[in-house]
TORKOL-694573 format. One line per field, with one value per residue (C-alpha): x, y, z; residue number from 1. Coordinates in pm, whole numbers. Each point is the difference from the previous one (the first is absolute). Example, Ala and Ser with C-alpha at 12.3 -4.5 7.8 and 13.67 -1.06 7.14 Angstrom:
2
u c(1230/137)
v c(-450/344)
w c(780/-66)
num c(1/2)
***
This chain:
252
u c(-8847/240/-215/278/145/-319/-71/352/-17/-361/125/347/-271/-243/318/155/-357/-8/128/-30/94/0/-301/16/-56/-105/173/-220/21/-146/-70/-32/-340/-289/-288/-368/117/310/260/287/-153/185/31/196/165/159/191/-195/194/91/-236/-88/-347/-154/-254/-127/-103/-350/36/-139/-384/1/73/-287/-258/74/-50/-372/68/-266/85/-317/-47/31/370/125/-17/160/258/95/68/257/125/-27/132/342/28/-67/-215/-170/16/-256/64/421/96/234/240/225/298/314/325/113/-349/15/10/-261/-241/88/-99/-363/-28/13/-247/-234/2/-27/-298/-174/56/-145/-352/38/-163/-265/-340/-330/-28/218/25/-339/190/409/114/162/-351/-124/213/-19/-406/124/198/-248/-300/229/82/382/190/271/209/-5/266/280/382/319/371/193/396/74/-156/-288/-351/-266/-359/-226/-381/-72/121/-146/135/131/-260/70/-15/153/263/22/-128/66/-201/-44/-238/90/-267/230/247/289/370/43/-220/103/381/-99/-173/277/262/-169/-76/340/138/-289/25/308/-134/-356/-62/246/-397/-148/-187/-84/-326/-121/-348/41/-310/-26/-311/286/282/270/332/167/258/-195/-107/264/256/-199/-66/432/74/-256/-285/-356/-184/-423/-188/-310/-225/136/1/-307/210/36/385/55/-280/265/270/-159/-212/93)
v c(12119/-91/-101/-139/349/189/-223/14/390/24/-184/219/316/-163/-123/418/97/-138/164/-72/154/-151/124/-125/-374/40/45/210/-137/272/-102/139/-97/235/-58/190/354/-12/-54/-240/-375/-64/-326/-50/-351/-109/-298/-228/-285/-184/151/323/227/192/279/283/200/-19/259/-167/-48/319/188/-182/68/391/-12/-67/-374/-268/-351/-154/-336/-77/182/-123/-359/130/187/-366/-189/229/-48/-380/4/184/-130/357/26/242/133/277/207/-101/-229/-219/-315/-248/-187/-145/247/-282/134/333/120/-207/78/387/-73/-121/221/310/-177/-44/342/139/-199/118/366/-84/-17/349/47/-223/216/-86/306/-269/-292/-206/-276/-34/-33/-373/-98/141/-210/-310/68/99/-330/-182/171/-105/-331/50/-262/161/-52/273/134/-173/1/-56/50/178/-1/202/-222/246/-93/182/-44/4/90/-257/-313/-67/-352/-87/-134/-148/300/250/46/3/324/238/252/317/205/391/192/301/15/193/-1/-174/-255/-41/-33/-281/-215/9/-54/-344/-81/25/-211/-269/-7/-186/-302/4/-143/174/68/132/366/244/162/314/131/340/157/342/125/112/236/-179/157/128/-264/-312/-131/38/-150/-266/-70/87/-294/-256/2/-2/288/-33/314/-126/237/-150/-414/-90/98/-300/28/-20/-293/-155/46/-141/-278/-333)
w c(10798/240/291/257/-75/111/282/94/14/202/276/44/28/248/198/-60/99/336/291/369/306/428/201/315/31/-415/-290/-242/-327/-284/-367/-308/-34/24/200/-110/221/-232/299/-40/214/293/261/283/94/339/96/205/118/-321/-210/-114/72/-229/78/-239/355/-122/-272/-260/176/174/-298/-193/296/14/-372/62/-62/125/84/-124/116/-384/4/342/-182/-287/231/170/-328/-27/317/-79/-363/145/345/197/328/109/339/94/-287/-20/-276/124/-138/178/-221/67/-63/-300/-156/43/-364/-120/304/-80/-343/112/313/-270/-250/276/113/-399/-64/307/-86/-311/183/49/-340/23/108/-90/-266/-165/62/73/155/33/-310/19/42/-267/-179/114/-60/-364/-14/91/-214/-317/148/19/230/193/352/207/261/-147/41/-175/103/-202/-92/254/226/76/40/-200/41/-314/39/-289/-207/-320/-99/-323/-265/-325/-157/296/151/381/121/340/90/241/68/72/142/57/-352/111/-24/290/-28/-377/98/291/-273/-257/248/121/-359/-144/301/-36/-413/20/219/-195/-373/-276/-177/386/7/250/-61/256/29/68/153/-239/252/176/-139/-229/112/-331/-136/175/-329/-198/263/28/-388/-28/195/-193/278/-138/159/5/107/227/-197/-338/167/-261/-324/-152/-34/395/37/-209/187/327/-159/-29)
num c(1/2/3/4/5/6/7/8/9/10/11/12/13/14/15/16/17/18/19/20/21/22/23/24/25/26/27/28/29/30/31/32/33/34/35/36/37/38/39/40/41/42/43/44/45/46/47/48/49/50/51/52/53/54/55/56/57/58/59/60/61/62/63/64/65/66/67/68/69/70/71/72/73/74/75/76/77/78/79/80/81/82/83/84/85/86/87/88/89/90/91/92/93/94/95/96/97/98/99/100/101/102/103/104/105/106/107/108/109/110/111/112/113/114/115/116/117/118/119/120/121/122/123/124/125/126/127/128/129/130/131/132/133/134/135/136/137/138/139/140/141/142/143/144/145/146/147/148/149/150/151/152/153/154/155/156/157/158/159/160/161/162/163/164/165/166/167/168/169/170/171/172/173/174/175/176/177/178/179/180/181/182/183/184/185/186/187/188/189/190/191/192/193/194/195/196/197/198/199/200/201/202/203/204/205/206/207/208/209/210/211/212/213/214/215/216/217/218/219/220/221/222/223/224/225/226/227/228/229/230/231/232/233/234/235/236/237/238/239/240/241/242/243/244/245/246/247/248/249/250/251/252)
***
């Protein structure tokens, strides 16, 4: 498999896939990711003396709120360590971020991360999900005594950062080991992972692994899997976390 190839030809259909237009003051800036209503995401940047503002217009809360969507006290500190972990305020119900021009790309990069993983919470109700699902597995972690990092990041060859939910550190007898959890497995979300993976590979150990935890009480989009498994990730259902072949992968 020729993996600079692939790599190569993802990143010359995001940058095809991205369109923008001037409104007002803004320039609208729409993706080719989805978002959970299935419309293309969309921010808006401004100059702003030497750097440059970005805003998402508040889009992304409103839209979870007239789902039905609580902020629990439980998810509103969930909902700021992702603001933390990408470096995104929030403002009422606006997402907002602040960079200089020079970092423009790589604050776009993280500005659009942010805003995925929060419309990710959109499928988090409590028909599902007793608690938010990184929780659960950091109780899970800890219940089988595995040691791991959390909220880590590495810079890739592009020069992008990309934020990792967990780091399982090499052992004698494993390698070193990244992992994500997915508590909405869709196309989007898949395609996000893989793209920070195959820029971080390069910079990690030749032997390193990316492991996700894909939350199957929610619907697995069709393909996730097998994109996943095609590019050498190890994929763990949560229902299936007790088989004894992924303890193996995530013990020491």
């Amino acid at each position: 498999m020729d993996i600079q190839k692939l790599v190569d030809e993802y990143a010359a259909w995001l940058k095809s896939e991205i369109t923008f237009e001037r409104v007002g003051e803004y320039y609208e800036i729409t993706t080719p990711y989805l978002d959970n209503a299935n419309d293309y995401l969309q921010i808006y940047v401004r100059q702003d003396g030497d750097d440059i503002f970005f805003t998402d217009d508040s889009a992304t809360i409103r839209a979870l709120k007239m789902s039905g969507f609580q902020f629990t006290p439980n998810r509103k500190i969930y909902l700021q360590k992702i603001l933390n972990q990408y470096g995104v305020r929030l403002n009422g119900d606006e997402l907002t971020a602040k960079a200089p021009t020079k970092s423009f790309a790589q604050k776009k990069h993280l500005f659009i991360q942010a805003i995925l993983r929060i419309d990710d919470m959109f499928a988090i109700t409590k028909s599902k999900v007793a608690s938010l699902f990184l929780d659960d597995i950091q109780a899970f972690f800890e219940e089988q005594e595995i040691y791991y990092s959390d909220n880590v990041q590495f810079t890739g060859t592009s020069g992008f950062t990309h934020s990792y939910d967990f780091l399982l550190q090499r052992t004698k007898t494993k390698p070193e080991r990244l992992c994500q959890a997915i508590n909405n497995p869709n196309k989007s979300s898949m395609g996000n992972i893989l793209f920070a993976w195959n820029d971080t590979k390069p910079s990690r150990k030749k032997d390193s692994q990316l492991i996700v935890i894909l939350n199957d009480q929610n619907s697995i989009g069709r393909g996730v899997e097998d994109a996943f498994i095609n590019y050498d990730a190890k994929v763990i259902r949560w229902s299936e976390r007790n088989r004894n072949e992924n303890l193996s992968l995530i013990s020491a």
